[in-house]
C-alpha positions in Angstrom: 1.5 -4.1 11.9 -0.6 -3.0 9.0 -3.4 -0.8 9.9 -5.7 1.7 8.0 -5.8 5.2 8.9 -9.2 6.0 9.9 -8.9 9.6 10.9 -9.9 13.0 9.4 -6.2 14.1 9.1 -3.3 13.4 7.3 -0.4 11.5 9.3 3.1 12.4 8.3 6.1 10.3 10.0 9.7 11.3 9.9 12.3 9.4 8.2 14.0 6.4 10.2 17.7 5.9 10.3 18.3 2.0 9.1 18.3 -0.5 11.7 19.9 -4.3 11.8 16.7 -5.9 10.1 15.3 -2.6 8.3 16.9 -0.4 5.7 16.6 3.2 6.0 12.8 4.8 6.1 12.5 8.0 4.1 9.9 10.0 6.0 6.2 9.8 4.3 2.6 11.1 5.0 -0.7 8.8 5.2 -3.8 9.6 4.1 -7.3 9.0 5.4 -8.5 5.9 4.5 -4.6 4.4 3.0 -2.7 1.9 5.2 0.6 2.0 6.2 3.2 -0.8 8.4 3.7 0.5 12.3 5.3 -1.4 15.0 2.3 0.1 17.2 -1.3 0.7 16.7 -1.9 4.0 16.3 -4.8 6.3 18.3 -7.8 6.3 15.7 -6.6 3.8 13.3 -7.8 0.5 12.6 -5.6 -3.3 12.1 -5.6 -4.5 8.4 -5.8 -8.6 8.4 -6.5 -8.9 4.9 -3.8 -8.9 2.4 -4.5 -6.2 -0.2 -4.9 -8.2 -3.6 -2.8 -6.9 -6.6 -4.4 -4.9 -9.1 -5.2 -6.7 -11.9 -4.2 -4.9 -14.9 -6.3 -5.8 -18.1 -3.5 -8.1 -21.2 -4.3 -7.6 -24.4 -5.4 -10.8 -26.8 -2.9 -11.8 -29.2 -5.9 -11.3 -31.9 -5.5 -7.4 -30.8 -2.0 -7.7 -31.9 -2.3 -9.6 -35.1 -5.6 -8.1 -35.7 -7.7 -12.1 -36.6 -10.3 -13.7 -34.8 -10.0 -14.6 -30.9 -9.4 -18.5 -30.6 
């Protein structure tokens, strides 16, 4: 379950040996206000629904390459 961390403090979480379906989880720490996948929802935090959108990373024009006029 995706959720949000909605707490004052920072959550760390131990590694996980790998399982049948899941490869091995390092351990890693959560801070307030990121999100983070947990079988259960956790004391303070909050379910994410919405599917975070990709950052959309700004191409250059191929006139900013060849240096002429944008068609």
């Amino acid at each position: 379950m995706r959720q949000r961390n909605d707490t004052a403090s920072v959550w760390h979480f131990a590694a996980a040996p790998a399982a049948e379906d899941q490869p091995e989880q390092p351990p890693y720490s959560v801070e307030p206000g990121d999100t983070a996948d947990y079988p259960q929802l956790l004391d303070g935090w909050t379910p994410v629904t919405e599917i975070p959108a990709p950052a959309k990373t700004r191409g250059k024009k191929a006139a900013d390459d060849e240096g002429g006029e944008p068609a």
